[in-house]
C-alpha positions as CSV (number, residue, x, y, z in Angstrom):
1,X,102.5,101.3,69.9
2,X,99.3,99.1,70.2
3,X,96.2,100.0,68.0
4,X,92.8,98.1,67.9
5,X,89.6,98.8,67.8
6,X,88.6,99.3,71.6
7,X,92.1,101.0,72.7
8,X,95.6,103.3,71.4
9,X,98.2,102.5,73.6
10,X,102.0,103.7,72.9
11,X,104.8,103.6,75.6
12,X,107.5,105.9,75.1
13,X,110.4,105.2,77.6
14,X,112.7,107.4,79.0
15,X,116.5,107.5,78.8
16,X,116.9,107.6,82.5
17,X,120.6,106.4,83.4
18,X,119.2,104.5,86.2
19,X,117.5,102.4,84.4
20,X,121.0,101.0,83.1
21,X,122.4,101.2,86.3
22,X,119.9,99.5,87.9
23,X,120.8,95.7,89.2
24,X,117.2,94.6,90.1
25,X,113.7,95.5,89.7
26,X,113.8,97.1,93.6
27,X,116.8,99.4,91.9
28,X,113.7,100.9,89.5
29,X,111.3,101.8,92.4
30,X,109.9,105.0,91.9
31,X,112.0,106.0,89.1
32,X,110.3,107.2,86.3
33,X,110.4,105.0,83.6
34,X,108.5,106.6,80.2
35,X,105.4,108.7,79.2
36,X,102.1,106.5,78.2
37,X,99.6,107.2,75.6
38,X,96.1,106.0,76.4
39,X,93.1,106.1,74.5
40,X,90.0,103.5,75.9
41,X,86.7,103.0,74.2
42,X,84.0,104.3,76.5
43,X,81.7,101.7,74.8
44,X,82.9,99.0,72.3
45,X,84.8,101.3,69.8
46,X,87.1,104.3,69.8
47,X,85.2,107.5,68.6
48,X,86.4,111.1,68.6
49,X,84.4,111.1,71.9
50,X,87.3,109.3,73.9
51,X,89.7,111.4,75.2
52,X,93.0,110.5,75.3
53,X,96.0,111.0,78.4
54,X,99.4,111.2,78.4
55,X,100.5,109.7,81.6
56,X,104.0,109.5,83.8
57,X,105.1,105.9,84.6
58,X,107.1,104.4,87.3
59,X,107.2,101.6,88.9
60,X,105.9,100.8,92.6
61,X,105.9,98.7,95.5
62,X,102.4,98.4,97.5
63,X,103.1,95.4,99.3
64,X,102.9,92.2,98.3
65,X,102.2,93.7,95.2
66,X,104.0,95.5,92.2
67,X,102.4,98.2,90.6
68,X,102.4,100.8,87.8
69,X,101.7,104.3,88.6
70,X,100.4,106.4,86.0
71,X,100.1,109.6,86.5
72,X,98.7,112.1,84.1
73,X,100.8,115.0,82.8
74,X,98.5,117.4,82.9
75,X,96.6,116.9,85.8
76,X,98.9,115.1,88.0
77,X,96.1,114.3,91.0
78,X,94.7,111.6,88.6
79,X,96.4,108.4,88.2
80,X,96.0,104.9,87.4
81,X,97.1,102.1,89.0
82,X,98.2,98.8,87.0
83,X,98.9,95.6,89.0
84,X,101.8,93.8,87.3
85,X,101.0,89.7,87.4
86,X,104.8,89.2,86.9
87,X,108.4,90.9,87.3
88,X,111.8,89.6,86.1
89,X,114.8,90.8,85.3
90,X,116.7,90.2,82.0
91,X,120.0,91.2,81.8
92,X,121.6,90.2,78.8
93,X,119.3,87.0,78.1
94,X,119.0,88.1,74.6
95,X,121.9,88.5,74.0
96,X,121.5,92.3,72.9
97,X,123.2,95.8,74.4
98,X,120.8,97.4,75.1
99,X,117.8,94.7,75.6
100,X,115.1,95.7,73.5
101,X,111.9,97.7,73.9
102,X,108.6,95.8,74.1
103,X,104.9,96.6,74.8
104,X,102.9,93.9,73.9
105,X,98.9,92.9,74.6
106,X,97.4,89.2,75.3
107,X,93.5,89.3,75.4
108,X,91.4,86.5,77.2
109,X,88.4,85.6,76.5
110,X,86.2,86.1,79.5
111,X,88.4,89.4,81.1
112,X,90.6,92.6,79.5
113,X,93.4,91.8,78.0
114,X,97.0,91.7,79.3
115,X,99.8,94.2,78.6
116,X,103.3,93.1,78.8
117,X,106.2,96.0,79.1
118,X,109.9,95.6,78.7
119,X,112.5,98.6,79.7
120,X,116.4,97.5,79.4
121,X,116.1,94.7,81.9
122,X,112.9,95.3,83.8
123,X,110.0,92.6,82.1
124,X,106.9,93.6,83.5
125,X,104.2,90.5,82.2
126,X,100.5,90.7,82.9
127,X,99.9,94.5,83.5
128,X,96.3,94.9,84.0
129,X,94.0,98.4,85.5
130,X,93.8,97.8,89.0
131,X,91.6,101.1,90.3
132,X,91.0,104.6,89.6
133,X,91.7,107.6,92.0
């Protein structure tokens, strides 16, 4: 979970057998892989005023590009698209069964900040909003 003063962010991951199963990052393609919470200030701040979404994720190939579909639960022809600067796959380079859960945010100084997202294996690094349908 991720709380500041422009955005509420919290990634819960499912336990989809899959994503243990998986070998590579192509193995995850399509496959959902948790439910999002976002919140986003509308102007500087969160108020009461910003709604909040609970969004399906999964992970998506629009060539060259890897991408995070969002789509929301409860209208599910709105989604978001995230652009993902950077995929690996870590199994076992921590040395921990199962590899740990991460969300974490990097902010820049002249652009949004940068999420980074770690299910099992999959390391997703530089997630950033990519457009709006």
């Amino acid at each position: 979970m991720l709380l500041r003063d422009d955005i509420a962010l919290a990634f819960v991951p499912f336990e989809n057998p899959r994503i243990l199963q998986a070998t590579s990052p192509e193995d995850l393609l399509g496959e959902p892989l948790g439910l999002l919470y976002l919140r986003r200030a509308t102007s500087g701040k969160l108020t009461k005023a910003d709604a909040a979404r609970l969004l399906s994720v999964r992970l998506v190939r629009e060539e060259p590009d890897w991408v995070l579909l969002a789509t929301d639960i409860t209208n599910p022809s709105q989604s978001l698209r995230f652009w993902i600067g950077q995929v690996d796959w870590c199994d076992g380079c921590f040395g921990q069964d199962p590899p740990p859960r991460y969300l974490g945010i990097e902010d820049r100084l002249n652009a949004s900040p940068l999420l980074h997202l770690q299910v099992g294996p999959l390391m997703l690094r530089g997630i950033e909003k990519k457009d709006i349908h």
